[in-house]
Residue, then its C-alpha position, 0 to 999 in steps of 0.5 A: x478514485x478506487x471501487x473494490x465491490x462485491x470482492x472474492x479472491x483467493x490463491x490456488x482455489x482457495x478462497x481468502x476474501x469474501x464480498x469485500x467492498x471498500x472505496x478510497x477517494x481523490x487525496x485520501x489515506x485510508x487504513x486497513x486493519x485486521x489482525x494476522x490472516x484476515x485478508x488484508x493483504x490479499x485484498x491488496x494484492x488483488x487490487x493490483x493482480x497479483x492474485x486471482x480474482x474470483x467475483x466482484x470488480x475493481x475500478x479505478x479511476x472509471x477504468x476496470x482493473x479486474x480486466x487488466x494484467x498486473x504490468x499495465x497498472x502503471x500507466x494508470x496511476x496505481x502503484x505497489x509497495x509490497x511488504x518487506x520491501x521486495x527490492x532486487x538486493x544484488x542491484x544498486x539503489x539506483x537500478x532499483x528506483x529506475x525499474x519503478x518507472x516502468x518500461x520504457x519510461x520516458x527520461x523525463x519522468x525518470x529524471x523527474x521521479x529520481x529528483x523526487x526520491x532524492x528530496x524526500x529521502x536524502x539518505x537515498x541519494x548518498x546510496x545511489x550506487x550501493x546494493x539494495x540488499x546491502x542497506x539497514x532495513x529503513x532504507x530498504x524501506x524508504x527505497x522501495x517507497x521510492x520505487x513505488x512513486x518512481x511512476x508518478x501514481x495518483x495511489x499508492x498501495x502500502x503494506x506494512x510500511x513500519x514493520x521491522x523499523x527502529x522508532x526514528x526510522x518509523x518517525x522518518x518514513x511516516x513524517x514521508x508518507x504524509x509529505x506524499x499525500x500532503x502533495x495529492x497522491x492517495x494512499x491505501x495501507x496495511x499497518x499492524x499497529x492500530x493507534x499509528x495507521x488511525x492517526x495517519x488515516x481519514x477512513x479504515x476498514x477492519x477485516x477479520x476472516x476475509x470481510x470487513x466487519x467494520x469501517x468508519x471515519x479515523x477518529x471514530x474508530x480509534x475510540x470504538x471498542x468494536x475494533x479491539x474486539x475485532x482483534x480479539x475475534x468477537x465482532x462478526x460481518x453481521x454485528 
């Protein structure tokens, strides 16, 4: 479904990523690890153009997204949870989840994606008209989910989903994510916390300066040593 090769981006000419390639298919959660400043959000910010891209291509879905701005990825299925939430906080709950749509969307598909985001996270519903900026920050949290499905993505990009969250509010946003992809949508994340994004992942990438240095199946990685060492700096691209 999605093809990052050969990546190279950065901000202002300086560059963060280096021949970075990494695939997620049709259903799949796949996590990406690193420790602080590896790279891991840039790759996800340049996967929906929100950073410049300097070599390599992104292709979803067969369409090339490299070529694209970031305003037309919506209506082809790819969506952006941004970290720490990112909502408009002096508008309500519900002109928030309405702008996840997209322009003029249909009201078919707001109807639809509102009744979704209401289902999957009641709480939401008894804040349809409080201020974003006004709600605990697993709400926040939860809204900005909701948001991003407003569009009805086939992959839903996801950074740090849990940062900041109390541990029932960890439990009520992870026991949703997979609800989300138990219903078919693909999810892409960032998770500073190891052991969680392994268990909630079929596949990982583990970047440290700007490359991956590891990838594998979820299970395996979780008992590889070479992870940790990643985070301790000891494992390189050519290890």
């Amino acid at each position: 479904m999605l093809e990052v090769s050969g990546l190279a981006a950065g901000y202002r000419g300086h560059q963060v990523l280096w021949d970075v390639s990494i695939h997620v298919g049709p259903g799949e959660v796949v996590a990406l690890l690193g420790p602080n400043g590896s790279g891991k959000s840039t790759l996800m910010n340049s996967i929906s153009r929100l950073v410049e891209r300097l070599a390599g291509s992104i292709v979803f879905d067969g369409v090339a997204l490299h070529e694209l701005p970031a305003h037309r990825l919506l209506r082809h299925g790819l969506s952006h949870v941004l970290e720490r939430h990112r909502l408009f906080p002096y508008m309500s709950v519900l002109e928030n989840l309405q702008l996840g749509a997209g322009p003029r969307a249909p009201r078919q598909r707001v109807r639809e994606g509102l009744e979704r985001a209401y289902a999957l996270f009641p709480r939401l519903k008894e804040r349809t008209g409080q201020m974003a900026g006004s709600l605990s920050g697993g709400e926040q949290q939860m809204c900005a989910i909701a948001r991003g499905l407003m569009s009805a993505p086939r992959l839903l990009l996801v950074d740090e989903p849990f940062i900041g969250l109390s541990p029932q509010m960890r439990a009520d946003v992870a026991a949703a994510l997979e609800r989300i992809n138990a219903e078919g949508v693909a999810i892409l994340m960032i998770e500073q916390n190891v052991a969680a994004a392994l268990a909630m992942s079929r596949r990982a990438y583990v970047l440290r300066e700007g490359r991956v240095v590891l990838e594998g199946a979820s299970p395996e990685l979780a008992g590889d040593d070479r992870v940790r060492q990643a985070f301790l700096g000891r494992l390189g691209p050519d290890t």
